[in-house]
BALO-29232 format. One record per residue (C-alpha): residue in one letter; x negated, y, z negated. Coordinates in nm, 4 decimals. Example, Ala and Ser with C-alpha at 12.3 -4.5 7.8 and 13.67 -1.06 7.14 Angstrom:
   residu         c1         c2         c3
        a    -1.2300    -0.4500    -0.7800
        s    -1.3670    -0.1060    -0.7140
***
This chain:
   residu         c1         c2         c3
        x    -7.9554    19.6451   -12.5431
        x    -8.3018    19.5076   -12.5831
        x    -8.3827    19.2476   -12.4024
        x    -8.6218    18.9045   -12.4430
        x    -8.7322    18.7451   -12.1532
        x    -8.9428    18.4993   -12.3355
        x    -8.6687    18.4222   -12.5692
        x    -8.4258    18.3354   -12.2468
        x    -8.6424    18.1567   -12.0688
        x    -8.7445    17.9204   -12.3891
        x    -8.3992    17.8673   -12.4906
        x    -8.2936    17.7915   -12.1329
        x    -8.6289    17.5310   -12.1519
        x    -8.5358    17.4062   -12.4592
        x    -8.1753    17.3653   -12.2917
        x    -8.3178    17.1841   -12.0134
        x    -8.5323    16.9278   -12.2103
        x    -8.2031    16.8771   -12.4213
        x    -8.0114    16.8199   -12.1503
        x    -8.2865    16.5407   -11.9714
        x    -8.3722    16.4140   -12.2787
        x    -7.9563    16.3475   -12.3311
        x    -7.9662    16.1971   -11.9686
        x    -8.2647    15.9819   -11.9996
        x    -8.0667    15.8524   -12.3566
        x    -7.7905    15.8096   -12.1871
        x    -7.9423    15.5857   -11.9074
        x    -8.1598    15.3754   -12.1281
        x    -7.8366    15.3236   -12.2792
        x    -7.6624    15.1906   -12.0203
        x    -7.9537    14.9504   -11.9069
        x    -7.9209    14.6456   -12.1154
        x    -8.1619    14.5477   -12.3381
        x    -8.4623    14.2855   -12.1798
        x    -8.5851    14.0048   -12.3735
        x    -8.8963    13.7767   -12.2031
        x    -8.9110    13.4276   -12.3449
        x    -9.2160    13.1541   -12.2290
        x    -9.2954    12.8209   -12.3331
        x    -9.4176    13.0039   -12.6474
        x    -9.0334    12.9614   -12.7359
        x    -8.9707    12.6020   -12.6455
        x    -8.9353    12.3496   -12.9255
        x    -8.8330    12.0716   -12.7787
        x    -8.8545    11.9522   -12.4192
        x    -8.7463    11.6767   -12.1663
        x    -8.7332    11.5518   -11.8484
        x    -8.5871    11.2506   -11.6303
        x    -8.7661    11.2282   -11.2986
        x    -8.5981    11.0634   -11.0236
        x    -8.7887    10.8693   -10.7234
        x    -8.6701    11.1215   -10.4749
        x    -8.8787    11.3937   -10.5587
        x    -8.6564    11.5239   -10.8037
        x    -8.6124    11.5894   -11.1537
        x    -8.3518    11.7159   -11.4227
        x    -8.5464    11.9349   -11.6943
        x    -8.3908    12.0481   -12.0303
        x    -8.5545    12.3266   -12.2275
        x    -8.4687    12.3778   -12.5317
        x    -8.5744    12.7443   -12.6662
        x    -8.5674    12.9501   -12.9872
        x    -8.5026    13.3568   -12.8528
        x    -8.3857    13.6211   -13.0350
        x    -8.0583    13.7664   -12.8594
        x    -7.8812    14.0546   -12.8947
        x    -7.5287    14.1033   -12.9882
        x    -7.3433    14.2248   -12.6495
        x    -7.5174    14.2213   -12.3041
        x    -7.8847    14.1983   -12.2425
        x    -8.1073    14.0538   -11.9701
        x    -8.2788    13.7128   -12.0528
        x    -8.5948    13.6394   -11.8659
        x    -8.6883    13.3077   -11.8837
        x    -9.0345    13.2547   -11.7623
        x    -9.2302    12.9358   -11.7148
        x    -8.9614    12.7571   -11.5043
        x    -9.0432    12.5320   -11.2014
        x    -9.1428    12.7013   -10.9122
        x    -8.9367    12.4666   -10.7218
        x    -8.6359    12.4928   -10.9031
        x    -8.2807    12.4909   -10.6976
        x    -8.1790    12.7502   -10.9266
        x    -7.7394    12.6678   -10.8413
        x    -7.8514    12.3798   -11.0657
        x    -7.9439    12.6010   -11.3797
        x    -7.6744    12.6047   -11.6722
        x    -7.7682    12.7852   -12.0056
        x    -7.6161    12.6867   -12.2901
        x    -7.5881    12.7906   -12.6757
        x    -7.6857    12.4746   -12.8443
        x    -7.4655    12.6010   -13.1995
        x    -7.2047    12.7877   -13.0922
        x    -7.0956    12.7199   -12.7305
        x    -6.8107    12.9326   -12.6521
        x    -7.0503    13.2445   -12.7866
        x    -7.2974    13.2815   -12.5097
        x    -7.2052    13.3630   -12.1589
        x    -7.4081    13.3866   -11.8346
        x    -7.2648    13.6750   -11.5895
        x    -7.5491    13.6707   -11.3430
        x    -7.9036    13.4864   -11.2347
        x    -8.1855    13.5605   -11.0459
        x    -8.5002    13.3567   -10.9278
        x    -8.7615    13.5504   -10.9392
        x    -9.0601    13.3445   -10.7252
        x    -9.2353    13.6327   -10.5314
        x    -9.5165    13.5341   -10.7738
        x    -9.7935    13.8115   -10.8070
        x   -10.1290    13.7557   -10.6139
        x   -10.3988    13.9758   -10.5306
        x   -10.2787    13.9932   -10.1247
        x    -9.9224    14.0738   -10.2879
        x    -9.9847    14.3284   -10.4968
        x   -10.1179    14.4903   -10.2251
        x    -9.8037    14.4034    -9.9857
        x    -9.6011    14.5319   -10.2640
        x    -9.7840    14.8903   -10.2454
        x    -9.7272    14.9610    -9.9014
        x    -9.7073    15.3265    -9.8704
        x    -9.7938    15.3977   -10.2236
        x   -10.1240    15.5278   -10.3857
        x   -10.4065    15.3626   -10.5581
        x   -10.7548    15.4416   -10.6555
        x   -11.0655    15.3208   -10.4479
        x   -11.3497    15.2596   -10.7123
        x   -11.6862    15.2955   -10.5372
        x   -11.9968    15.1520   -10.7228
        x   -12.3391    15.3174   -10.6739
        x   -12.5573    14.9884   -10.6747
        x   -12.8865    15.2293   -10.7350
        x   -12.7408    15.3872   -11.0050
        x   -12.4150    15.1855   -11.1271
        x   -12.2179    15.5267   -11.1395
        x   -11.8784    15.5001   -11.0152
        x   -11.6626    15.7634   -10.8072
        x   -11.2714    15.7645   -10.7341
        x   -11.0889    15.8999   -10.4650
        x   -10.7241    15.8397   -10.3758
        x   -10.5553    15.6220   -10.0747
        x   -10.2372    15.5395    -9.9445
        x   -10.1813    15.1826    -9.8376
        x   -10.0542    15.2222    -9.5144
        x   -10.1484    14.8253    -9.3772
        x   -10.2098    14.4651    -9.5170
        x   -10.1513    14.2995    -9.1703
        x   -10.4777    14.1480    -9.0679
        x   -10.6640    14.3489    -9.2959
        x   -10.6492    14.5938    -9.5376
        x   -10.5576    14.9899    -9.3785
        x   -10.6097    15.2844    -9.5931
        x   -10.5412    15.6906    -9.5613
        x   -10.8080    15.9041    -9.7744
        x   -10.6561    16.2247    -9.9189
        x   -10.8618    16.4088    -9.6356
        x   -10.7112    16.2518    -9.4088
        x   -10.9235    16.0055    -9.2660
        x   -10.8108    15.6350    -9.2250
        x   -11.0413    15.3047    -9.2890
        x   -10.9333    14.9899    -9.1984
        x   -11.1945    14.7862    -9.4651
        x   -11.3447    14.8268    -9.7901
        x   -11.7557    14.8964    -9.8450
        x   -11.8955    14.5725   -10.0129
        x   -11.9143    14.7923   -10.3302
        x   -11.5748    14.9144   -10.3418
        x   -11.2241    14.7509   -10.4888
        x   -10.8683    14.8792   -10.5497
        x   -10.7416    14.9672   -10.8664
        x   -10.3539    14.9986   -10.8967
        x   -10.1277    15.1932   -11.1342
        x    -9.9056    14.9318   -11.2007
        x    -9.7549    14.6109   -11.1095
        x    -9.4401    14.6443   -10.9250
        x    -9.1648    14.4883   -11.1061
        x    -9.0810    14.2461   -10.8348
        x    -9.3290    14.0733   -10.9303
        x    -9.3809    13.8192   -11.1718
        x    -9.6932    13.6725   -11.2958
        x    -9.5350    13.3224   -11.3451
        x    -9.1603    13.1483   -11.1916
        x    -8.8910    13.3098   -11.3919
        x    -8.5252    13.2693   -11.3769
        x    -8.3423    13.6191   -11.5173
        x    -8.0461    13.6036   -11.6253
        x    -7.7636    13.8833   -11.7816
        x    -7.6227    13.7801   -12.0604
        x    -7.3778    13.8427   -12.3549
        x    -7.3962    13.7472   -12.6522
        x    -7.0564    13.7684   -12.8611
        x    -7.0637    13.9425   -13.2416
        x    -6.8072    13.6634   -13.3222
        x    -6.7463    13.3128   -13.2517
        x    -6.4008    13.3077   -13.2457
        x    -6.4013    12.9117   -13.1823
        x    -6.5674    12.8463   -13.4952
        x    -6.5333    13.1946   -13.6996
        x    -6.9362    13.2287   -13.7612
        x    -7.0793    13.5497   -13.7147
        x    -7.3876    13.5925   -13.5197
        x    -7.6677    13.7111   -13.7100
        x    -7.8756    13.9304   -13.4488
        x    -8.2110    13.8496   -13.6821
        x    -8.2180    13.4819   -13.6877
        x    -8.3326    13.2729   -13.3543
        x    -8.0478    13.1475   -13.1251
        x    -8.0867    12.7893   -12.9621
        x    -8.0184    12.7446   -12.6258
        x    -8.1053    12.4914   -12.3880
        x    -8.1633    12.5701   -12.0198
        x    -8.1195    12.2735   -11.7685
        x    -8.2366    12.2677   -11.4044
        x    -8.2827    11.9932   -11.1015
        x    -8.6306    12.0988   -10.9227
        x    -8.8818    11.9229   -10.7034
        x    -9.2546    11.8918   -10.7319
        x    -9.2177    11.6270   -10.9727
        x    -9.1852    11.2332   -10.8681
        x    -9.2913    10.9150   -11.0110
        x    -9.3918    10.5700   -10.8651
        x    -9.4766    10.2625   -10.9715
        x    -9.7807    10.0577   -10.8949
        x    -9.8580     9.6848   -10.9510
        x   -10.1292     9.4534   -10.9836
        x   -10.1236     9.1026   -10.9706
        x   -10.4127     8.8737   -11.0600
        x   -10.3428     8.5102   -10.8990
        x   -10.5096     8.1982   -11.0802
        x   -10.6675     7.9808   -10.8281
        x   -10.4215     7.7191   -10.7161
        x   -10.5447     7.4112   -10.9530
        x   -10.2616     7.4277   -11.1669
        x   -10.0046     7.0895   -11.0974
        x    -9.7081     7.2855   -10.9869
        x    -9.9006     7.5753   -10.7520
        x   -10.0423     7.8990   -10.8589
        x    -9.9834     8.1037   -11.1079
        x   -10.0096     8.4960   -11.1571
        x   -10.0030     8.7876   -11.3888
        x    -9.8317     9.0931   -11.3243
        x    -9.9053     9.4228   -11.4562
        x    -9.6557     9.7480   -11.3659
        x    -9.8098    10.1017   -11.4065
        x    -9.6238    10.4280   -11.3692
        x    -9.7701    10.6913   -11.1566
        x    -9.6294    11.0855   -11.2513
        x    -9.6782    11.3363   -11.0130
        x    -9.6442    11.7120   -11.1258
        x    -9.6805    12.0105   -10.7994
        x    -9.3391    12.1733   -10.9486
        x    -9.5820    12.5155   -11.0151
        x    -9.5620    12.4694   -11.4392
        x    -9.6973    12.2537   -11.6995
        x    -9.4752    12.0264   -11.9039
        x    -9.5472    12.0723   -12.2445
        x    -9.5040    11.7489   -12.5123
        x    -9.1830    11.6605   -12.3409
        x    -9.0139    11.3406   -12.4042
        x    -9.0143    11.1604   -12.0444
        x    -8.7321    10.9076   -11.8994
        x    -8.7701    10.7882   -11.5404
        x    -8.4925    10.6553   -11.3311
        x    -8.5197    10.4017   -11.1044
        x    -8.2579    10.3557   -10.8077
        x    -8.1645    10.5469   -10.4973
        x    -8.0037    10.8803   -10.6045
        x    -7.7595    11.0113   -10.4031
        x    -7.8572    11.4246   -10.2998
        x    -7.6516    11.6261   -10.1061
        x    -7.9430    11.7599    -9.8637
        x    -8.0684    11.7377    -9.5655
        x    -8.1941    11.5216    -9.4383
        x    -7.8662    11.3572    -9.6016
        x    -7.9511    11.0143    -9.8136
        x    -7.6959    10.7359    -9.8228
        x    -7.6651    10.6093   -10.1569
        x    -7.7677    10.2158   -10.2154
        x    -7.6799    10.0858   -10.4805
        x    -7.8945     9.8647   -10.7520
        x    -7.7941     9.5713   -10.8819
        x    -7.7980     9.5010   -11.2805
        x    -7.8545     9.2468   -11.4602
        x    -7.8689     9.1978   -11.8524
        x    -8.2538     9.0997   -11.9178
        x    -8.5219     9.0320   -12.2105
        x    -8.7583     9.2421   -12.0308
        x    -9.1163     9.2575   -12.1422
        x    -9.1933     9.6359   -12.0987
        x    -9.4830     9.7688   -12.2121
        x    -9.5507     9.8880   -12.5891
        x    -9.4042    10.2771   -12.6183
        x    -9.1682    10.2243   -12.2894
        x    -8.7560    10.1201   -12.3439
        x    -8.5863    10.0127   -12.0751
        x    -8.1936    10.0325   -12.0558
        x    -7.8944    10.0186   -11.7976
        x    -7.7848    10.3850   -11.6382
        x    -7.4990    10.3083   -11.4088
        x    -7.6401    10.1074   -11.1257
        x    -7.9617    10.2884   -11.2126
        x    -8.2002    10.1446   -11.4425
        x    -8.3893    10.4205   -11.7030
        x    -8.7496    10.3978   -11.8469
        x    -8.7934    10.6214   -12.1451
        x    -9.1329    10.6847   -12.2581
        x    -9.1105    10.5980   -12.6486
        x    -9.3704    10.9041   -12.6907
        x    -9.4362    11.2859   -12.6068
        x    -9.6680    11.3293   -12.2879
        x    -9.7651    11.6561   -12.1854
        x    -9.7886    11.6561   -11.7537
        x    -9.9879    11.9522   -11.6243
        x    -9.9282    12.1137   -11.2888
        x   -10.1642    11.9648   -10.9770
        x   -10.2102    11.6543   -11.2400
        x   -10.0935    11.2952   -11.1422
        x   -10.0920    11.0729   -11.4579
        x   -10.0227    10.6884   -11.5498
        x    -9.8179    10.5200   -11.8104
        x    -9.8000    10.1542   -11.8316
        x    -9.4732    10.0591   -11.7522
        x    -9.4510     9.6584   -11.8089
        x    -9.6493     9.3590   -11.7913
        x    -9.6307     8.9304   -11.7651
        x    -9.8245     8.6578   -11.7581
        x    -9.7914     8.2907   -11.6295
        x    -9.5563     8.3436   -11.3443
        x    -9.4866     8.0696   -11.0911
        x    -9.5892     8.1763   -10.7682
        x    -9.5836     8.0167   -10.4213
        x    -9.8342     8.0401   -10.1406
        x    -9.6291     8.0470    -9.7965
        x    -9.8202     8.0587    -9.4148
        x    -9.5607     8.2208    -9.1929
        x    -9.5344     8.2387    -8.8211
        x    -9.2870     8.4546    -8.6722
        x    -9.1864     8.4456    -8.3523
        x    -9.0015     8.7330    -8.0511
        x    -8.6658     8.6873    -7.9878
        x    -8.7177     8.8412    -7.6008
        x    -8.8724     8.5924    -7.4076
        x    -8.5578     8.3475    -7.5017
        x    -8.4537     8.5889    -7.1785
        x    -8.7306     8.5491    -6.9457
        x    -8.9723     8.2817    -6.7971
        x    -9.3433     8.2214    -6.7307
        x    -9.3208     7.9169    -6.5306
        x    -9.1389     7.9133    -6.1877
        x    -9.1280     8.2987    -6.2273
        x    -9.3535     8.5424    -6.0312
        x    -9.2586     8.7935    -6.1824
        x    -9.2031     8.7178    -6.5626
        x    -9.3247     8.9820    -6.8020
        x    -9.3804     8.6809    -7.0719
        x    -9.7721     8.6776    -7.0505
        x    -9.8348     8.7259    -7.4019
        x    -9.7271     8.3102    -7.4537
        x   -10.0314     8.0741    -7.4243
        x   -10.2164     8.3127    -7.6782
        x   -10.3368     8.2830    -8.0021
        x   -10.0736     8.4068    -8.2337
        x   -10.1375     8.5026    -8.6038
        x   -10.0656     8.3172    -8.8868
        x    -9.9180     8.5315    -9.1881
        x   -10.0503     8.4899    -9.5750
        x    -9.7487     8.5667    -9.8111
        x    -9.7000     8.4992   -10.1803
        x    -9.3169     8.4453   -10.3327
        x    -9.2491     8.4306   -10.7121
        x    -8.9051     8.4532   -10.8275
        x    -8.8344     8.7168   -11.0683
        x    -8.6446     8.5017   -11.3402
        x    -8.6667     8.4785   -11.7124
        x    -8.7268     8.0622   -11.6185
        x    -9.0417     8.2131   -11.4152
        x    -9.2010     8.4261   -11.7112
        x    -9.0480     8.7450   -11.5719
        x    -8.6554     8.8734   -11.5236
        x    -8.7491     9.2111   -11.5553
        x    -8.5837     9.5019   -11.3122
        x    -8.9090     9.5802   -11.1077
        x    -8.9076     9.9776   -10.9367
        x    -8.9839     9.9636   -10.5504
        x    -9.3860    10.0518   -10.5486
        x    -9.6881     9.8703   -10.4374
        x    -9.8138     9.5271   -10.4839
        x   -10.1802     9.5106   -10.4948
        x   -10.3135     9.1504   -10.5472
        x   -10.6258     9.0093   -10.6747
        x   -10.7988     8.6874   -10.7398
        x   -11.1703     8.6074   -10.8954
        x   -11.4088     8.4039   -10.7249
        x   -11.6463     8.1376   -10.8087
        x   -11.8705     8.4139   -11.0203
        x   -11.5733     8.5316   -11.2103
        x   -11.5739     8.8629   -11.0111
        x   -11.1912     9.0307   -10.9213
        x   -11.1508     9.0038   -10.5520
        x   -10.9087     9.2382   -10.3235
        x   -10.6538     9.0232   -10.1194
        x   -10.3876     9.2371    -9.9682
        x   -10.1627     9.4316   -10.0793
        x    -9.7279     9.5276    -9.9913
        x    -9.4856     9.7377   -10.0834
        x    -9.1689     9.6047   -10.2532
        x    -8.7993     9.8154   -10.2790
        x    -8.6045     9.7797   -10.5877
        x    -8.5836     9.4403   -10.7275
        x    -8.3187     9.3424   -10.9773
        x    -8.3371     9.0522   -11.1804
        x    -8.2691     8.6910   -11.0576
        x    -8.4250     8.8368   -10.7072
        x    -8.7389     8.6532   -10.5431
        x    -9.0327     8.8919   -10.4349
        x    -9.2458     8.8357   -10.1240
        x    -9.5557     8.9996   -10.0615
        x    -9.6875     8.9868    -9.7104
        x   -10.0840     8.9880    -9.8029
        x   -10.2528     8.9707    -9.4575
        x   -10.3087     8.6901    -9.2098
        x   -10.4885     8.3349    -9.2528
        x   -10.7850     8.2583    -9.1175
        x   -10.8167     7.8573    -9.0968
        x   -10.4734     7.8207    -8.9743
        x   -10.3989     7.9236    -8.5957
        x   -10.1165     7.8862    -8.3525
        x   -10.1381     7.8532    -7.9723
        x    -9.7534     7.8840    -7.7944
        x    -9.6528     7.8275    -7.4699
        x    -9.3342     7.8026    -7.2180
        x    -9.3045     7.4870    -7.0708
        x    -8.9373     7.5143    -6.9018
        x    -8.7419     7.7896    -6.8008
        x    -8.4033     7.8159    -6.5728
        x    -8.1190     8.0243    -6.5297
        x    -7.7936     7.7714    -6.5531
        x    -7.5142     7.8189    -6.3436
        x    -7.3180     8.1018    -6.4021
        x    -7.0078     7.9852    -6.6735
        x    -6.6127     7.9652    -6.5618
        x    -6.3965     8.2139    -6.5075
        x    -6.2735     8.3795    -6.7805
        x    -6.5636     8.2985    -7.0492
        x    -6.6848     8.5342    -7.2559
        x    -7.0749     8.4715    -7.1193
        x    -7.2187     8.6248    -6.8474
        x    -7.5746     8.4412    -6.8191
        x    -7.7225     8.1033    -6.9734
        x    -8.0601     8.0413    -7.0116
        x    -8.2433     7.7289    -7.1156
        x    -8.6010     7.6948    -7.1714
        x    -8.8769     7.4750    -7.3441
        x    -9.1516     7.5780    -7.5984
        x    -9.4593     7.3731    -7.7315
        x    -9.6512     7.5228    -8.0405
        x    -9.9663     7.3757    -8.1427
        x   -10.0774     7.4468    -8.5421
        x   -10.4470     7.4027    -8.5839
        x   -10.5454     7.3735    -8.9653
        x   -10.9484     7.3852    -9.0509
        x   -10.9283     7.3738    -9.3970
        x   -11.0075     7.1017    -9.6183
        x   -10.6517     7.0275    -9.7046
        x   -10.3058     6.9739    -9.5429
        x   -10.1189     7.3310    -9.5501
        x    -9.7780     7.3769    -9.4449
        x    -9.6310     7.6401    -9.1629
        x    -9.3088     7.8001    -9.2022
        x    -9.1971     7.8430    -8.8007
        x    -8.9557     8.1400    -8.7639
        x    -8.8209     8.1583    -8.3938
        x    -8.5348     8.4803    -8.3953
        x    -8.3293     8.3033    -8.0771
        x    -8.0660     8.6092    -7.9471
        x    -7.6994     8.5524    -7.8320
        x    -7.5312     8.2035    -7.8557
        x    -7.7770     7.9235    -7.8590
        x    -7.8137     7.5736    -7.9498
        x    -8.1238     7.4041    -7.9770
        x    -8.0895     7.0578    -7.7218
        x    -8.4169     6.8909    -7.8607
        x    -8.6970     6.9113    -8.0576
        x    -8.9346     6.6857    -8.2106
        x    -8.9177     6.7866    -8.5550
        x    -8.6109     6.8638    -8.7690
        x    -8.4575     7.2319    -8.7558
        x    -8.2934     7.4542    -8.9720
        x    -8.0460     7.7398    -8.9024
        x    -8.1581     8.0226    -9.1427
        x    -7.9006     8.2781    -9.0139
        x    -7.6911     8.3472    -8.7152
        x    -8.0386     8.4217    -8.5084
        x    -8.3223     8.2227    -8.6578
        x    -8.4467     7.9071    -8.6107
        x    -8.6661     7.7670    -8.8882
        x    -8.9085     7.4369    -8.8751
        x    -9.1279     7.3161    -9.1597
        x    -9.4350     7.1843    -9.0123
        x    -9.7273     7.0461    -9.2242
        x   -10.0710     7.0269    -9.0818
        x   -10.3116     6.7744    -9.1507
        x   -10.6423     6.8882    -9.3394
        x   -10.9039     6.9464    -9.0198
        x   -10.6249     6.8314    -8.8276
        x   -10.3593     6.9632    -8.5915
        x    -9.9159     6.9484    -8.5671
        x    -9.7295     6.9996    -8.2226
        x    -9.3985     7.1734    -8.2274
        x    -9.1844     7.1094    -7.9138
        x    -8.8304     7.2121    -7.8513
        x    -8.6065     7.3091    -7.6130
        x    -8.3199     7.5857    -7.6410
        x    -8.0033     7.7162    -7.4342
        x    -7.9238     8.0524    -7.5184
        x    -7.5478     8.2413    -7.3689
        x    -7.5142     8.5939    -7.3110
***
């Protein structure tokens, strides 16, 4: 029999090519199907950012899915997602889209990366001829990126640096790599909604909503006050402005997405773990500002911004949040006092640590105004800072202090510590101080202490001003005498009213017995 050795060895080719090209069918096959989607697909966004650095996001997307199972990658996500948090949803037909696994994909692609990512492989090392511009190639293998870039020629010879005229070109991008945050997921998508008896069309757009908690985006709110000069009959009055401060480091941009902010302390499980506090309501005619609704969230309170914004990442933004005008305000000097030398002498006592009495001690500067509908105001104010101004003589905005408030519900008064007065000073001293006997058997004191104070207000201004005196007193005391009339603000403070004469000075004198 005559034989064909060209003929056997092309059939058993062919054979062979048949047989891979049936393999490689057969594996494509049993990868799923990939889909990308990126804000390309998003028609409608939103997000409610939290003062804790935190944020919920809902994405709403139009992608074309596949009947059966497919992988969904969903690019354009925070980087700083907490990806346990993601839930994907079919926005039409719940029941027909399920999510069988996720995957954060954040090893985001970078020039040092891509050449971590080729350890050990090949790539081409394009040299430049700067005389004349011609270009040769030869081949390396990556065999270091620590400290420095380490490279083995194909004859053999290893360089641990490129020539200024030289740079890497690379085959590919490895696929753990991602040129943006995506979250992959596998998914299938059912023919048949058996819930609702539609069938899925594979050639129209499904909606589906992803939702996620990340960080990277916060919000604050800022104040300024303007305080009128105090000629008006009953005090000063001010006018409050509230501006909302968005931060956005999350690693995306937020594209026209309808924006709600929450104010309140949010409970997280996280270290380091956050108790929750709790915000008191209160039903209000708030005066927000035009664009911004505000609204009762449990013992939250939610600001929804009445308009798209669009926050890009690395931006910070503001929104006007709120504003008033015409609110009462009060002026209050403050001195505040230790509660530790109650314990311990500086007269009759070598060695008292008390030296700090018989100095000058500062006067405080605060400013109260109740926040009230009766004051111009009522209005649930977000914990931020209070900066307060007042023009001068030439009409010119001047800077006088500035504090930071927490959450303040209606029918609350705000006090803003602004600084310290300058006209007003306070010079204390100890005039008495003994150890009493030690009590009876069987009380429930150990030591008793009684000692004598004199405070002297000096007051150069051109009118009388009046010193709030705030003495913290420790243990169980009584005050025996003094020569003004005392109040007990709590358990441990003492509180005097003491009005200075204009260019003038007030003496404070009292004496105190304090049990241990």
């Amino acid at each position: 029999m005559r034989s064909y050795p060209s003929l056997r060895f092309s059939l058993r080719l062919t054979a062979g090519a048949v047989l891979c090209a049936t393999l490689s069918t057969a594996q494509a096959q049993t990868q799923p199907p990939a889909i990308n989607s990126s804000q390309d697909d998003q028609h409608a966004l939103a997000i409610t950012i939290y003062n804790e650095n935190l944020a919920l996001v809902k994405d709403q997307r139009q992608i074309h899915l596949p009947s059966g199972t497919s992988t969904l990658a969903l690019g354009d996500v925070s980087a700083r997602i907490r990806p346990e948090t993601a839930l994907l949803r079919h926005l039409q037909q719940a029941d027909a889209l399920r999510v069988l696994e996720q995957n954060f994909d954040f090893d985001l692609l970078t020039p040092q990366k891509l050449l971590d990512k080729s350890m050990g492989r090949s790539v081409r090392v394009l040299r430049t001829n700067p005389a004349t511009g011609a270009d040769t190639t030869e081949t390396a293998t990556v065999l270091s990126t620590q400290d420095g870039l380490v490279l083995q020629y194909a004859d053999q010879r290893i360089e641990n640096s490129l020539p200024a005229n030289a740079r890497v070109v690379f085959a590919d991008v490895p696929s753990t790599l991602r040129s943006r945050p995506t979250l992959s997921m596998l998914v299938n998508m059912q023919a048949n909604n058996r819930a609702t008896n539609q069938a899925y069309t594979p050639h129209t757009p499904q909606d589906v909503e992803l939702s996620y908690l990340t960080s990277g985006l916060g919000w604050k709110a800022d104040y300024v006050v303007e305080l009128s000069p105090d000629t008006h009959a009953s005090g000063p009055q001010l006018n409050l402005s509230g501006w909302v401060t968005l931060t956005n480091t999350s690693g995306t941009s937020y594209r026209n997405a309808r924006l709600q902010l929450v104010a309140g302390d949010v409970n997280q499980v996280a270290p380091p773990e956050r108790q929750l506090r709790t915000l008191a309501m209160a039903a209000t005619t708030a005066k927000v500002a035009d664009g911004v609704r505000e609204e009762s969230l449990f013992e939250y309170h939610l600001y929804s911004l009445q308009r798209p914004t669009t926050l890009e990442n690395n931006q910070t933004k503001q929104v006007a949040l709120l504003s008033a005008s015409g609110v009462p305000a009060r002026k209050v000097l403050l001195l505040q006092g230790q509660d530790y030398y109650y314990l311990d002498g500086v007269v009759g006592n070598a060695g008292a640590s008390n030296t700090n009495l018989g100095e000058r001690f500062k006067v405080s500067a605060w400013l109260e105004f109740d926040n009230t509908e009766r004051a111009q105001l009522g209005l649930p104010l977000p914990k931020g800072v209070v900066r307060v101004y007042q023009r001068d003589a030439a009409g010119s905005a001047q800077f006088l202090g500035e504090d930071r408030i927490d959450h303040t519900p209606a029918q609350q008064t705000v006090r803003l510590r602004l600084g310290n007065a300058f006209d007003v000073t306070a010079d204390k001293k100890q005039t008495d101080f003994k150890k009493l006997p030690a009590n009876a058997a069987g009380s429930k004191y150990r030591y008793s202490y009684e000692s004598a104070y004199e405070l002297v207000l000096k007051n150069a201004k051109k009118e009388a001003v009046t010193v709030t005196v705030q003495e913290p007193v420790p243990g169980d005391w009584q005050i025996i005498h003094s020569n003004l009339p005392s109040t007990k603000g709590n358990a441990h403070t003492a509180t005097w009213s003491v009005t200075v004469p204009a260019q003038g000075q007030a003496t404070l004198s009292y004496r105190v017995v304090v049990r241990m």
